[in-house]
MARVEXMAR-924441 format. One record per atom (N, C-alpha, C): x, y, z; residue in three letters. Coordinates in steps of 0.02 Angstrom, whole numbers, padded with zeros to 5 digits, always signed. Example, Ala and Ser with C-alpha at 12.3 -4.5 7.8 and 13.67 -1.06 7.14 Angstrom:
! residues 2
+00660-00284+00390Ala/+00615-00225+00390Ala/+00660-00165+00390Ala/+00642-00112+00354Ser/+00684-00053+00357Ser/+00645+00002+00394Ser/
This chain:
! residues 159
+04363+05423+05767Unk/+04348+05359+05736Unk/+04277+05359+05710Unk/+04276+05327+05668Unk/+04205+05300+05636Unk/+04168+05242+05610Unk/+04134+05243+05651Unk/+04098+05158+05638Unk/+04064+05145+05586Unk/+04081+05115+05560Unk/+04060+05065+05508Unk/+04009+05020+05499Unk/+03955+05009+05476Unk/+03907+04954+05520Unk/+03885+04943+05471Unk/+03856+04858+05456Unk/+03791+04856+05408Unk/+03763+04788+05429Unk/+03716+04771+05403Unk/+03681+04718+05452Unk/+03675+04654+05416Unk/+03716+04653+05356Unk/+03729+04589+05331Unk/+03792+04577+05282Unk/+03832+04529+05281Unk/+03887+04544+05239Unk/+03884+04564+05169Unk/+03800+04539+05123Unk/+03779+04572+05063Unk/+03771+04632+05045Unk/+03788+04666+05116Unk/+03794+04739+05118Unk/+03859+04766+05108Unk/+03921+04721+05120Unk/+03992+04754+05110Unk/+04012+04788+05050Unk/+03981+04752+05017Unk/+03990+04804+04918Unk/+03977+04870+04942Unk/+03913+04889+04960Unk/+03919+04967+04946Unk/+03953+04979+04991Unk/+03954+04962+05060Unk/+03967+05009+05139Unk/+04036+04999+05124Unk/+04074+04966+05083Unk/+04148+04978+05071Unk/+04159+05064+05051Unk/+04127+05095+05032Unk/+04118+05145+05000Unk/+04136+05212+05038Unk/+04095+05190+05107Unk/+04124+05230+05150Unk/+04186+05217+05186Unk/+04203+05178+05188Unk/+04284+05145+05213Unk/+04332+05205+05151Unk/+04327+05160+05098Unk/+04336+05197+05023Unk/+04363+05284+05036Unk/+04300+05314+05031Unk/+04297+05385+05040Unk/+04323+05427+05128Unk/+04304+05401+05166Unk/+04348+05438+05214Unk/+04419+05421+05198Unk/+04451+05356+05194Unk/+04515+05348+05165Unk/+04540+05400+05113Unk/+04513+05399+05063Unk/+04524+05465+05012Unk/+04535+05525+05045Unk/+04482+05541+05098Unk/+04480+05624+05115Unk/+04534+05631+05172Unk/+04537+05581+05213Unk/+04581+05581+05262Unk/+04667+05560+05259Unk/+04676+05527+05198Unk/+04741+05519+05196Unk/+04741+05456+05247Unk/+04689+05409+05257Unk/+04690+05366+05322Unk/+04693+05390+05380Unk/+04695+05441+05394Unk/+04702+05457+05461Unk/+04658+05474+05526Unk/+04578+05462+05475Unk/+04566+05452+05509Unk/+04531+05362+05535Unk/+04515+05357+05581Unk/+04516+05279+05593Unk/+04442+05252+05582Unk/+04427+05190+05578Unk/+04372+05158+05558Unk/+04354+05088+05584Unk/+04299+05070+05604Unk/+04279+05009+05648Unk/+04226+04998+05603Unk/+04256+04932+05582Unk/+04207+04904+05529Unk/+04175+04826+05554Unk/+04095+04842+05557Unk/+04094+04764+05542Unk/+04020+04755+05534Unk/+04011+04705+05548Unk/+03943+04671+05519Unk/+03905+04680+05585Unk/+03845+04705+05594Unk/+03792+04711+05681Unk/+03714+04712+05643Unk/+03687+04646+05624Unk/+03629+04649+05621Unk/+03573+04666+05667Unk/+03502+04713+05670Unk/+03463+04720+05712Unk/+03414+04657+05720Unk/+03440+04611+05683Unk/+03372+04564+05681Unk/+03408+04508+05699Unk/+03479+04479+05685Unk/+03498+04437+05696Unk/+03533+04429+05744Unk/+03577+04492+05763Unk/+03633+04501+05824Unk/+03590+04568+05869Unk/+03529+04557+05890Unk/+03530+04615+05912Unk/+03561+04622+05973Unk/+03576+04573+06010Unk/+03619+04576+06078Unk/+03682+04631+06047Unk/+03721+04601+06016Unk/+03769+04628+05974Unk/+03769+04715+05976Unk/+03708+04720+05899Unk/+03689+04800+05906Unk/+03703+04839+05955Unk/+03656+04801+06020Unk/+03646+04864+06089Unk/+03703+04857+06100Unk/+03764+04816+06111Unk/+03809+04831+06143Unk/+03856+04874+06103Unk/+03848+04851+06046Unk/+03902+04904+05987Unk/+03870+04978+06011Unk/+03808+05008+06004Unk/+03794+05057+06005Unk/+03805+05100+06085Unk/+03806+05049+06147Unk/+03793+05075+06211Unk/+03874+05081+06231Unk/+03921+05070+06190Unk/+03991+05049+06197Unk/+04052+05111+06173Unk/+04010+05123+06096Unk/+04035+05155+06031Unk/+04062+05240+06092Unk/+04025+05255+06108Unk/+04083+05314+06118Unk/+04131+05296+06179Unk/+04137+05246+06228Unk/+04167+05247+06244Unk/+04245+05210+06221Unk/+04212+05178+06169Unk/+04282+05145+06104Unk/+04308+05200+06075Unk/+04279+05269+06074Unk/+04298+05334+06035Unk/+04284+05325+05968Unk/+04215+05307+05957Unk/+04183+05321+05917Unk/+04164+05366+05915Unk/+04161+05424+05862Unk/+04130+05487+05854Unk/+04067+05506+05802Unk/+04062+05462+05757Unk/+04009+05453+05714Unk/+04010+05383+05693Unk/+03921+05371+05681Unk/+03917+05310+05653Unk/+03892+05294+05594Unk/+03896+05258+05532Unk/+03876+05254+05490Unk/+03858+05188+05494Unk/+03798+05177+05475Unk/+03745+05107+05481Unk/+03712+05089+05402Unk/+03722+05048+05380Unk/+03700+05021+05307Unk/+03637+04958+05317Unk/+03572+04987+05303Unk/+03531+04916+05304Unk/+03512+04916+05237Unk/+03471+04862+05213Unk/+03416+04846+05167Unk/+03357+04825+05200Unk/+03328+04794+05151Unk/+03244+04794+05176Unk/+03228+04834+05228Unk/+03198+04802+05277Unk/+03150+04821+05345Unk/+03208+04901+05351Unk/+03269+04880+05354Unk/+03327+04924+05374Unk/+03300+04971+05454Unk/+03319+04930+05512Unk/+03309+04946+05559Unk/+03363+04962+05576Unk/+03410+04939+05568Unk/+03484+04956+05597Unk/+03507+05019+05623Unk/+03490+05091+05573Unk/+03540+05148+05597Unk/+03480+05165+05669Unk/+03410+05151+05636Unk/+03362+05208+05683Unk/+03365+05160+05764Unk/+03390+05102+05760Unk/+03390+05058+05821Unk/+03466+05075+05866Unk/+03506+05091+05817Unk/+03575+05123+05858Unk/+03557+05180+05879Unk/+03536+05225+05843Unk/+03529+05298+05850Unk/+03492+05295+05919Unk/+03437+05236+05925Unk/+03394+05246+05973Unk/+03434+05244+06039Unk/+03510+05206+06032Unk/+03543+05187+06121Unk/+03613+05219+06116Unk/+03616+05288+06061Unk/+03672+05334+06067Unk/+03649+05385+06071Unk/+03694+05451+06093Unk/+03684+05495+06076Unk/+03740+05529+06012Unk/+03782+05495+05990Unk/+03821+05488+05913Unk/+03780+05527+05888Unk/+03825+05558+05828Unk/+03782+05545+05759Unk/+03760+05473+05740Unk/+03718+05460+05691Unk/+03703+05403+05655Unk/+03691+05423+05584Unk/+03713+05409+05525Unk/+03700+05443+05472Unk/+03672+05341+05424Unk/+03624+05353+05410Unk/+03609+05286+05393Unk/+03596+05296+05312Unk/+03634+05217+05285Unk/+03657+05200+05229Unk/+03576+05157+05200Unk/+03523+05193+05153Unk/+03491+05159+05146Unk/+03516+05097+05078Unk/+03493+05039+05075Unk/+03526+04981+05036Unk/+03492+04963+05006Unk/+03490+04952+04921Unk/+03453+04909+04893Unk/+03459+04840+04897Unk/+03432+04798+04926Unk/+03455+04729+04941Unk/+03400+04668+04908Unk/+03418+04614+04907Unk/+03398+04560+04855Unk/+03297+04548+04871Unk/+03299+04595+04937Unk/+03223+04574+04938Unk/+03186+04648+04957Unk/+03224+04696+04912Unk/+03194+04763+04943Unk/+03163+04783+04873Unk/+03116+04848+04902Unk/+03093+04872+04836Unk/+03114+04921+04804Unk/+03161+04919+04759Unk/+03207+04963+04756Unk/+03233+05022+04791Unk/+03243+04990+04851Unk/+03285+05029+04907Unk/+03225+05074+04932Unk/+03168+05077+04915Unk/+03122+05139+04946Unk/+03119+05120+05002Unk/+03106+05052+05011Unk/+03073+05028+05081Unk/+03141+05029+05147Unk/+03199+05020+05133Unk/+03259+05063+05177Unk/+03255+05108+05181Unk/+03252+05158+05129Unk/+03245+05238+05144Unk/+03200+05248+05178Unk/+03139+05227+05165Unk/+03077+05264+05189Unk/+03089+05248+05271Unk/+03117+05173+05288Unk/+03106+05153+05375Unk/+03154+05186+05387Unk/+03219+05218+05357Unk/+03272+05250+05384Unk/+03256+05343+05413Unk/+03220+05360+05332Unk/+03201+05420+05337Unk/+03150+05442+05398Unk/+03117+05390+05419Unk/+03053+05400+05439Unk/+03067+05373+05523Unk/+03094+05404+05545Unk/+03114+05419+05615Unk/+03080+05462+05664Unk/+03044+05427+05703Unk/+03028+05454+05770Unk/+03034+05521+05803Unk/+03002+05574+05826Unk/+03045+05623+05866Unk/+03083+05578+05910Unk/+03148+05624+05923Unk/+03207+05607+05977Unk/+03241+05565+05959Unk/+03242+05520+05874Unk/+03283+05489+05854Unk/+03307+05502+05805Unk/+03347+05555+05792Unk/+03367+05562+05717Unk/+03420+05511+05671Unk/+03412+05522+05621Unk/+03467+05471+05590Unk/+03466+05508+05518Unk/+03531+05547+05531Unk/+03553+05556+05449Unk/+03560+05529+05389Unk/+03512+05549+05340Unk/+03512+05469+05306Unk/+03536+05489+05209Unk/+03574+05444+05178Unk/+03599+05469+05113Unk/+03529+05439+05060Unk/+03546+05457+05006Unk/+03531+05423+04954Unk/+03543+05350+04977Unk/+03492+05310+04945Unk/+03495+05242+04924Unk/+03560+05194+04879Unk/+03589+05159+04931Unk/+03670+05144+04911Unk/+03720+05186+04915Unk/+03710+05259+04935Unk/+03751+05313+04940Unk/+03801+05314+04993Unk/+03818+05259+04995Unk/+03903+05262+05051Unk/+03940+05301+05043Unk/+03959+05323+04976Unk/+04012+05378+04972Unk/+03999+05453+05011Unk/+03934+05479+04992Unk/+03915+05540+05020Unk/+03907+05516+05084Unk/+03881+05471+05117Unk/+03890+05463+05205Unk/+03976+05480+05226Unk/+04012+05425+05190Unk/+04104+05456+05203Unk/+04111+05521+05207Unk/+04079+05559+05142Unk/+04098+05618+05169Unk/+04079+05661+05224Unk/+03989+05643+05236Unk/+03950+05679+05292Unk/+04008+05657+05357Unk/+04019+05596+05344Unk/+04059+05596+05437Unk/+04101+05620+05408Unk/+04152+05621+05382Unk/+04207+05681+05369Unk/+04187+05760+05398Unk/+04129+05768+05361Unk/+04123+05853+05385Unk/+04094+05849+05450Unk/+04076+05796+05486Unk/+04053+05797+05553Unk/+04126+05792+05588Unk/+04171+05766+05591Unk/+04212+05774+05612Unk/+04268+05815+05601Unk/+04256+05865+05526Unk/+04290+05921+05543Unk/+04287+05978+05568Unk/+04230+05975+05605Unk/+04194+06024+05650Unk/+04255+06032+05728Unk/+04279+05984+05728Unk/+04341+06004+05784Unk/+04398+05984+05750Unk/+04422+05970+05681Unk/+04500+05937+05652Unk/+04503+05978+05603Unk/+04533+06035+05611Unk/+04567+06081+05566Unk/+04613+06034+05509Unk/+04640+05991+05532Unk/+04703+05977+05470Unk/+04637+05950+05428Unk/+04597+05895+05450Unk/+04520+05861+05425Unk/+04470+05934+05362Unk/+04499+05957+05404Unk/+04443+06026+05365Unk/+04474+06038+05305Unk/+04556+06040+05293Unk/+04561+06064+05250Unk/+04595+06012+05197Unk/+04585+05953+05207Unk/+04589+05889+05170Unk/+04506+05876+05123Unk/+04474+05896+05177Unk/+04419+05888+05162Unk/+04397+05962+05085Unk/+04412+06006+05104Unk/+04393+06071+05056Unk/+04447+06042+04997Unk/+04489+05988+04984Unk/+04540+05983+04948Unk/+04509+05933+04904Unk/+04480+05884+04929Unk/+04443+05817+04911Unk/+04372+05873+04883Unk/+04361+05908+04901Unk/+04289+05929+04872Unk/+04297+05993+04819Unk/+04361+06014+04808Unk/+04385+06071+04760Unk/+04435+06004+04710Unk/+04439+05943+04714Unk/+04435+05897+04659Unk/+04389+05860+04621Unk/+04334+05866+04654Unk/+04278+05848+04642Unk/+04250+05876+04573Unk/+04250+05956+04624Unk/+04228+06005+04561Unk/+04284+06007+04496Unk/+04354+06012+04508Unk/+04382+05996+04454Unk/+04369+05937+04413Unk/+04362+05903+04428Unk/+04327+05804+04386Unk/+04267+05834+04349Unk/+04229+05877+04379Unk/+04165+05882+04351Unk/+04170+05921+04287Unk/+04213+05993+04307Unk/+04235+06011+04249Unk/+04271+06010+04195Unk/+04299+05947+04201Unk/+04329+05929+04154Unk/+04292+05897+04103Unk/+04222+05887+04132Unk/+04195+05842+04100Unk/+04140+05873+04054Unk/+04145+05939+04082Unk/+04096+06011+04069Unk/+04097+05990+03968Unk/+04032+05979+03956Unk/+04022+06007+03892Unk/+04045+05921+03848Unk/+04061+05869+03867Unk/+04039+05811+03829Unk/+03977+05782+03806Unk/
């Protein structure tokens, strides 16, 4: 399973993205816990989503903030998960630097994998390949979804 997270519902546009793209690579199969866990507003919430998540069989988490974007590096801080964090351009950010930069800019002993700015799709896939590290059928859904990729691209070779 893979969690889903972002810390405000103005965030569902992109973080749909990763819903989106593991669906694509997985054929649905594999599963997804989606919802809204602000660090500023629910942080009761947060700690418990994060101190909980593997024993729900969560296996990776994907966390979407904007601004301050405390969210993935504050989960990451009470899992030992992955956390791959969704930096967000949001209505009061500066064009997403200021997510990236608090996302990127992690502590020793807290990592948090972090995409491009609005880049939900490439997080779908990072937990995809994090979890095909033990799901053979996953692995090769996954090399299928990414040998279409390259076909799309080349098709497009030379416009």
């Amino acid at each position: 399973m893979v969690g889903i997270i972002m810390g405000s519902r103005s965030d569902m546009q992109i973080m749909s993205g990763v819903l989106d793209t593991i669906g694509q690579i997985s054929f649905h199969r594999v599963k997804t816990d989606f919802q809204i866990v602000s660090a500023h507003r629910t942080p009761e919430k947060m700690f418990e989503y994060a101190k909980t998540a593997k024993d729900r069989g969560v296996k990776v988490i994907v966390a979407g903030a904007g601004g301050a974007a405390h969210l993935p590096g504050m989960v990451a801080s009470l899992t030992t998960l992955p956390v791959i964090g969704v930096p967000i351009k949001s209505s009061n950010s500066l064009d997403g630097w200021d997510s990236m930069l608090s996302i990127l800019q992690m502590p020793f002993g807290v990592p948090v994998a972090t995409v491009a700015v609005n880049g939900a799709e490439n997080a779908g896939i990072l937990a995809c390949q994090i979890l095909a590290l033990s799901d053979e059928e996953l692995a090769v859904r996954l090399t299928e979804y990414k040998e279409q990729l390259k076909k799309r691209s080349l098709a497009h070779d030379g416009e």
